[in-house]
N, C-alpha and C positions, 0 to 999 in steps of 0.2 A: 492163759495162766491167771489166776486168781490168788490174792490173801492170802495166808495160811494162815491166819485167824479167823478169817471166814469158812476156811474149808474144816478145818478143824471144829470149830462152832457147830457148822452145818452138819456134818459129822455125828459130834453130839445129840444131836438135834434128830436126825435120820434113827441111829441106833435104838434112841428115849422112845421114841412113835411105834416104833415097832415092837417095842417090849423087853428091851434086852435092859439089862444092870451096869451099868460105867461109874467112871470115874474122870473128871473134871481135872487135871493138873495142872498147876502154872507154876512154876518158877518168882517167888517172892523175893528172894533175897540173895546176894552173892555174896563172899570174901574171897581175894584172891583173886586167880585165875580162873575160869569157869568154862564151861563147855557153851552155856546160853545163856544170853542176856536172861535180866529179871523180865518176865512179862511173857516168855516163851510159854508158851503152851501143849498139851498133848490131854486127846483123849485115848482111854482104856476102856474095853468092854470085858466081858465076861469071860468069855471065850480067850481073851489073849490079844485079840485083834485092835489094833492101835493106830491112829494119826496123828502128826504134828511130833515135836520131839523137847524132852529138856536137858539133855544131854550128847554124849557122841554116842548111848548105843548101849553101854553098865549098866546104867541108872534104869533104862527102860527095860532090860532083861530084868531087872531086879523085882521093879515093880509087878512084872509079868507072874513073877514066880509069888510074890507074895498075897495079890491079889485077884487073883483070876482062876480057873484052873485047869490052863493051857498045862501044866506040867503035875497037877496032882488036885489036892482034893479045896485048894487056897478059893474061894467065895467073898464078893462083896456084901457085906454084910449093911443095910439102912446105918445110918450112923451119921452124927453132925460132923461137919469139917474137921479134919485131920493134919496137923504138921507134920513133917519128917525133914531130917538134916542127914544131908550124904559127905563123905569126907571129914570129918570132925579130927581122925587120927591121920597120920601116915597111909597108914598097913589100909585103912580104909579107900583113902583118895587113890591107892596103889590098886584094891582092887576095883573099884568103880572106874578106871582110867582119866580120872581128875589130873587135872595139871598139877603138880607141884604146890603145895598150901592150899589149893581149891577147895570152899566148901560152897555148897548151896543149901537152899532151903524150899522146901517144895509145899503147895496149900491142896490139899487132897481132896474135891466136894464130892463125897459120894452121889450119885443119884439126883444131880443138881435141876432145881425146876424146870418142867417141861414147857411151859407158858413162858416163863422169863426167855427160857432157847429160843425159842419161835419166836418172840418177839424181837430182842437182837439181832437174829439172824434177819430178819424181814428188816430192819431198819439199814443192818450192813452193806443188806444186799440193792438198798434203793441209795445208797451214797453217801447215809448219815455218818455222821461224826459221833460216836456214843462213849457215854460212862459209865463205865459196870460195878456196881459198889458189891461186895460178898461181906456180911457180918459173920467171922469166923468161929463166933462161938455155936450161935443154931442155924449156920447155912443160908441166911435169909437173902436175898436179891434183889438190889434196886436198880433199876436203870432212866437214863438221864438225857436229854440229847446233850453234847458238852462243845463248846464254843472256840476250842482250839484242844489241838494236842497237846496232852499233858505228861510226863512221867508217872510210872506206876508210883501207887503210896501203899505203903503196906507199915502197920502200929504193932502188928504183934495180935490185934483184933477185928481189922478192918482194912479188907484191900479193895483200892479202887483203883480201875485200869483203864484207859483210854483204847478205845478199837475201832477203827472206822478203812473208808476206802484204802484200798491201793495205793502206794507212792505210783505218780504219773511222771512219764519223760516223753516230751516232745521234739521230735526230731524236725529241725529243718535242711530239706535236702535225700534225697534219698538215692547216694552212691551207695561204693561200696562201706566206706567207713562207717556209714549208716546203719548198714545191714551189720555190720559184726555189733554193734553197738547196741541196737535192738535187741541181738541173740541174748548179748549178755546181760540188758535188762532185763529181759522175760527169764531170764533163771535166776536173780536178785530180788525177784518178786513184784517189777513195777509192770505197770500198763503203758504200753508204748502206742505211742500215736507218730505217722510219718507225714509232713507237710511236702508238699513238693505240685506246684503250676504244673511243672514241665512235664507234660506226658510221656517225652521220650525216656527221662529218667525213672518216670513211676513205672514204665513197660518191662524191666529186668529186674525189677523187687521179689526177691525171692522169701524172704522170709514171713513163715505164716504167725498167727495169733496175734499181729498188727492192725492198728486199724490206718486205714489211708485216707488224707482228705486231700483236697485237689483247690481248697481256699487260698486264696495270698495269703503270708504269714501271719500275718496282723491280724487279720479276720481269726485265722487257728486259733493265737492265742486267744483273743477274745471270748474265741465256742468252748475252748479247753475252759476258759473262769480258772485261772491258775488260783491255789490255795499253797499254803506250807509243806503240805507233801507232792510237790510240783517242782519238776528241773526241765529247763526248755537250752535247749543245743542246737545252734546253729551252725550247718556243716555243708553248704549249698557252694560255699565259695563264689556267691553269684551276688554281688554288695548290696545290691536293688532287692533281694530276698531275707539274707540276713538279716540285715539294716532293719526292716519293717518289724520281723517280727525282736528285734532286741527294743527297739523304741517301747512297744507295748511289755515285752517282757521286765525290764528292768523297773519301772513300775508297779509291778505284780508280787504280788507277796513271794511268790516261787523263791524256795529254798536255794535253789542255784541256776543260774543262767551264764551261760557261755558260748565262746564262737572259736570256730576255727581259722587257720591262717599263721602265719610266719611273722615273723617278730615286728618285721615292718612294717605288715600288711594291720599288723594288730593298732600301732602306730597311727598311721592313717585313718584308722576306724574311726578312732577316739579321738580325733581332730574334727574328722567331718563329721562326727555327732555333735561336737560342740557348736563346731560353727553354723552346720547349717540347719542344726533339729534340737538347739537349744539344750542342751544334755550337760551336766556340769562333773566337774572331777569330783563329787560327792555320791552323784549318781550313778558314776561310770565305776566306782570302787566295789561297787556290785557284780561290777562282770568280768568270770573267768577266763582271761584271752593272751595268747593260747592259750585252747584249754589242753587241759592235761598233764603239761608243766611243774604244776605245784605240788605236785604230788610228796616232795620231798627225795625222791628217789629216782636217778637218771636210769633208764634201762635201754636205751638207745633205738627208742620203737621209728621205723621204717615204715613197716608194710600198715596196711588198714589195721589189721588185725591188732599188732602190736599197739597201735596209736588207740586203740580202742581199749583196751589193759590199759594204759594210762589216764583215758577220760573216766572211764567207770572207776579207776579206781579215786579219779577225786572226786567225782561225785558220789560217791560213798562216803568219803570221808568228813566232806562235807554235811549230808545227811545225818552222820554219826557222832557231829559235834568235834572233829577232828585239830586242833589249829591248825590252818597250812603257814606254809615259809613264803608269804607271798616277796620276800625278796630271793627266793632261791634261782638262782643261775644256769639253764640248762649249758650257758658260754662257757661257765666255768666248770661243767662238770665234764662236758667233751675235753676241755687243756686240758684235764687231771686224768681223764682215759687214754688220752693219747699221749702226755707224760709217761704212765705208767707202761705201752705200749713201745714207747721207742726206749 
């Protein structure tokens, strides 16, 4: 699984070469509730035929019908960049399927440079980090290598977007919990890598579009170069595997790093990191343990599966600038369920 700002890109890109007519959209601006983030993308071709999305599915029928002529005689016509506002009324956000007050804002580049595509897309696809400036009055296009992620900016005249690799998660350990955990990155959009010595354990990995290394942790992290779009998971339950690759982890820029294990065993962790690998309670304030916990929201996960709905969901949250409750109580959310039960 790949970006969907890449595939979308590429997309563009593929269409432009071949001759067909498109249309470039992104998502500029929100109020409200919204279907996608600002920064979402989707292209439009001629024909009707579409990738990426900026909405649940309205918005894109809409645009379908106004600009294409999948359903009548509607043509992209050459023309500088174009704004449109969906939702503005009621009656409107009611018929586009807008949540409730939702409006968006959308930047239309017809027929957007075919050099510029190629070039982005070739930097995407080598791992760069890039900035895509669009001057929204004559369509113009700069691009940038950029040095950290940044939030889209958009003036009214000038949007400039950050678009670069994959969010990365490194798994260490490769049970089962592994595997459900992988699945559900690979459908979140990140690139999963699975660390795991033990042969016997790498030998019943079932999950494909992973990549497997067979390094001691530490080494992983290392090869991985963790960056800000990087969460590394330790889940080996084997302290000699963990341990290694959190030392180098928690170090590392990595947006989130966590381990698994039971409340005492968490306990323990973070003792013997202190005492015998020099690790201080400033450092260790970096590591989610248990993971999955913080979520905010007790759901009483048991099986892998469930326990894995709870790590993806903090590391999502986390990624998405979330606060967590890092004093939240799984102790005390079990008394209140079993309160409520007796």
């Amino acid at each position: 699984m790949e970006s969907i700002d890449v595939r979308v890109l590429r997309t563009a890109r593929d269409w432009h070469a071949a001759g067909h007519r498109l249309l470039l959209i992104t998502v500029v601006k929100t109020w409200g509730s919204s279907p996608r983030p600002v920064g979402s993308m989707m292209a439009l071709r001629e024909d009707g035929r579409c990738v990426g999305s900026v909405s649940g599915g309205c918005i894109e029928d809409d645009l379908v019908h106004r600009y294409t002529c999948a359903y009548g005689d509607g043509a992209m016509a050459q023309t500088t960049p174009a704004l449109v506002r969906y939702g503005v009324t009621a009656d409107e956000a009611h018929r586009f399927g807008l949540p409730c007050g939702g409006t968006l804002e959308l930047l239309l580049e017809f027929q957007p440079d075919l050099a510029a595509l190629e070039t982005l897309v070739q930097r995407l696809e080598s791992g760069q980090l890039m900035q895509r400036t669009v001057d929204c009055i004559t369509g113009a296009v700069t691009l940038a290598p950029a040095p950290a992620p940044e939030a889209l900016r958009f003036d009214g005249a000038r949007l400039t977007s950050t678009l670069g690799p994959q969010y990365r998660m490194l798994l260490i350990g490769a049970g089962a919990l592994a595997e459900y955990l992988a699945t559900m990155a690979l459908f979140n959009d990140f690139a999963v890598t699975v660390c795991d010595p033990r042969l016997e354990h790498l030998g019943t990995w079932s999950v494909p579009d992973v990549r497997i290394t067979r390094e001691m942790p530490d080494d992983a992290v290392r090869t991985l170069n963790p960056d800000t779009r990087t969460c590394i998971v330790a889940l080996s339950h084997d302290p000699k595997l963990d341990d290694l690759a959190l030392l180098e982890a928690l170090h590392s820029p990595a947006f989130y790093v966590g381990a698994i294990g039971s409340r005492r065993n968490t306990i323990s962790r973070r003792q013997r990191l202190m005492e015998h690998f020099d690790e201080t309670e400033e450092s260790l304030a970096r590591l989610h343990a248990p993971v999955g916990i913080y979520i905010g929201i007790y759901i009483g996960s048991k099986t892998p599966a469930e326990i894995a709905v709870s790590v993806m969901a903090e590391i999502l949250a986390v990624k998405n600038g979330v606060a967590l409750p890092r004093t939240f109580s799984v102790t005390q959310a079990k008394a209140r369920l079993e309160m409520q039960g007796s």
